[in-house]
C-alpha positions as CSV (number, residue, x, y, z in Angstrom):
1,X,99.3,73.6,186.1
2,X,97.9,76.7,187.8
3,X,98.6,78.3,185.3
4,X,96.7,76.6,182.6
5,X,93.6,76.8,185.1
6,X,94.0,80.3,185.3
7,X,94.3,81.0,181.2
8,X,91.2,78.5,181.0
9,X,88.9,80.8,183.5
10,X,90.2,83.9,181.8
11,X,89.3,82.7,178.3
12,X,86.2,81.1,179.3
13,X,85.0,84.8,181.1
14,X,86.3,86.0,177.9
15,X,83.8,84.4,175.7
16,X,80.9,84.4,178.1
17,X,81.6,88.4,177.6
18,X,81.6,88.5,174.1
19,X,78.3,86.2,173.7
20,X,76.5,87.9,176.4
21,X,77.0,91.6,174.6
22,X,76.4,90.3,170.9
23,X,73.0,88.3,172.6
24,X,72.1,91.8,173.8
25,X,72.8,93.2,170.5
26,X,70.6,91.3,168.6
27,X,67.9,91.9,170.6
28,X,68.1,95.5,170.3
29,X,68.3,95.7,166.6
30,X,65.4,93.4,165.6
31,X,63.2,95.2,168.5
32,X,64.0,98.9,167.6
33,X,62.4,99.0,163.5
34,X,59.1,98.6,164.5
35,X,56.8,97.3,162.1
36,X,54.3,98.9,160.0
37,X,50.5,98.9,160.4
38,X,48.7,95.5,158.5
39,X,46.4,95.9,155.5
40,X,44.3,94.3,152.4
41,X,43.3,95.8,148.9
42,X,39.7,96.7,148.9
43,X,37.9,95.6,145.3
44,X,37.6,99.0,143.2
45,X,33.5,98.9,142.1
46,X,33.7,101.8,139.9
47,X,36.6,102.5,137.1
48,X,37.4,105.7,136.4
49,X,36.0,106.5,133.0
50,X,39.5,107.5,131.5
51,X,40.4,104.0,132.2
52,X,37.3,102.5,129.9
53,X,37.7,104.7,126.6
54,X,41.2,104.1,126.2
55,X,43.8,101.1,127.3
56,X,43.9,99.3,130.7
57,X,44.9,96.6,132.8
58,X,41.8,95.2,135.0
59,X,43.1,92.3,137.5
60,X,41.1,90.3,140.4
61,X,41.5,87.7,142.8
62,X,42.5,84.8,141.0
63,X,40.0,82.8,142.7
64,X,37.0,84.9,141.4
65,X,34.9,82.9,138.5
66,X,33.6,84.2,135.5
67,X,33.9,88.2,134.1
68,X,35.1,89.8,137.2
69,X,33.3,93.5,138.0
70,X,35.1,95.1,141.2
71,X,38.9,94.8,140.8
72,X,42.4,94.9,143.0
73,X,44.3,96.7,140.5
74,X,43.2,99.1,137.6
75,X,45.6,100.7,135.1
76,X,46.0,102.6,131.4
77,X,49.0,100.7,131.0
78,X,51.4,103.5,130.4
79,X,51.8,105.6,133.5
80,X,48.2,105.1,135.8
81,X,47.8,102.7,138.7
82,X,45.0,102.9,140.9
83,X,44.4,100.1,144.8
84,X,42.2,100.6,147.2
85,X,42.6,100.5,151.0
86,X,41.0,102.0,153.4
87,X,37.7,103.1,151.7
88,X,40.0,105.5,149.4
89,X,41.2,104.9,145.7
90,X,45.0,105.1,145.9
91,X,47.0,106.6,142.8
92,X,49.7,105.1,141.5
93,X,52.7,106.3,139.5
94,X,54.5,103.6,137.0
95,X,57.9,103.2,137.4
96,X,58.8,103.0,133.6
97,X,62.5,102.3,134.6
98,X,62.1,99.1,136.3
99,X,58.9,98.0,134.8
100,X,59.6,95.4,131.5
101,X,58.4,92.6,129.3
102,X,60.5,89.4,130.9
103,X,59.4,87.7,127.4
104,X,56.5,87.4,125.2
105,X,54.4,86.0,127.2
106,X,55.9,87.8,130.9
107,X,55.5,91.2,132.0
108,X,57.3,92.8,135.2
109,X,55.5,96.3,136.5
110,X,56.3,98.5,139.5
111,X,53.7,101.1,140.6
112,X,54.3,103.4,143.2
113,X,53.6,106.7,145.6
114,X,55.4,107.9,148.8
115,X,54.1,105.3,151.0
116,X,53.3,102.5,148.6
117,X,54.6,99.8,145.8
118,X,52.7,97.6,144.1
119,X,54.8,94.9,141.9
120,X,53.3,92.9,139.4
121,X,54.4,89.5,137.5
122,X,51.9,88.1,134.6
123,X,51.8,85.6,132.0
124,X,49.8,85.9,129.2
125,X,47.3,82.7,128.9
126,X,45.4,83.5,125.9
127,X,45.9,86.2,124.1
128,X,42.8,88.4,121.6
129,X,43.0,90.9,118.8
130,X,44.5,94.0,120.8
131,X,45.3,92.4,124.7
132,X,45.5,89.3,126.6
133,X,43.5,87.8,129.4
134,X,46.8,86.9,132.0
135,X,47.1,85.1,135.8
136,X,50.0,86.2,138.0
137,X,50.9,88.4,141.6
138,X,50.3,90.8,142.9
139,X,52.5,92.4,145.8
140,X,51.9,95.4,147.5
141,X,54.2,96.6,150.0
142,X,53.0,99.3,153.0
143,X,55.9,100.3,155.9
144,X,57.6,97.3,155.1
145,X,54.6,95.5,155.2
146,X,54.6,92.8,152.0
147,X,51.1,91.2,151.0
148,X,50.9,89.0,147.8
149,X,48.1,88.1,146.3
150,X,46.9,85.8,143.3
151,X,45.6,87.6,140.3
152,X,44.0,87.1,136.9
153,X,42.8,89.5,134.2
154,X,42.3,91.5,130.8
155,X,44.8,93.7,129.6
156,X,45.1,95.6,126.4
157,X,43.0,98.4,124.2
């Protein structure tokens, strides 16, 4: 019988062992990637006059009514993306690899630079001669910072 109480304390010393290191493991992992500094999109007030003569993508809070003016995300639709943060216009590169029509109607776009991606999902609601007025997200993601926001717009030439 001794013996059994002596293969029970081992074993239970054992485990206590084991759950105290992996409990101090944990801990150290999720405490040592720090996270990155918090942000918002600014509204752009002023397009940049490239943008307006040819094609572009113009999108805004979704909660904004009527014809929006000052914008979250501004585009030419081929290889331009343009936020703001900060008081500064940031440029965006299109990432024509991973960027694709889902459907008719659905579009999936991936702008990015060093520090920044922006991802976008739309749906056409109505669509006009040359372009389409859609409603979708936005999501920008900054040091592993992720902020989504609700969006509507015009797209199209």
């Amino acid at each position: 019988m001794a013996h059994f109480y002596r293969k029970s304390i081992f074993f239970t010393i054992a485990m206590l062992t084991i759950v105290s290191c992996r409990k101090k493991e944990e801990e150290t992992l999720t405490t040592a990637a720090p996270m990155g500094k918090d942000f918002d999109l600014e509204l752009i007030d002023s397009v940049p006059q490239t943008l307006l003569d040819g094609c572009g993508e113009y999108l805004t809070h979704d909660s904004i009514k009527g014809i929006a003016v000052s914008y979250l995300f501004v585009s030419d639709l081929t290889k331009y993306g343009m936020i703001r943060m900060d008081a500064q216009n940031i440029d965006l590169e299109r990432d024509s690899i991973n960027s694709h029509n889902i459907d008719r109607d659905q579009t999936l776009q991936y702008y990015r630079n060093d520090s920044i991606e922006v991802m976008i999902r739309l749906k056409a609601i109505e669509r006009y001669d040359e372009g389409s007025f859609n409603q979708g997200i936005l999501t920008v993601t900054k040091n592993r910072v992720k902020k989504t926001y609700k969006v509507k717009g015009d797209s199209g030439c």
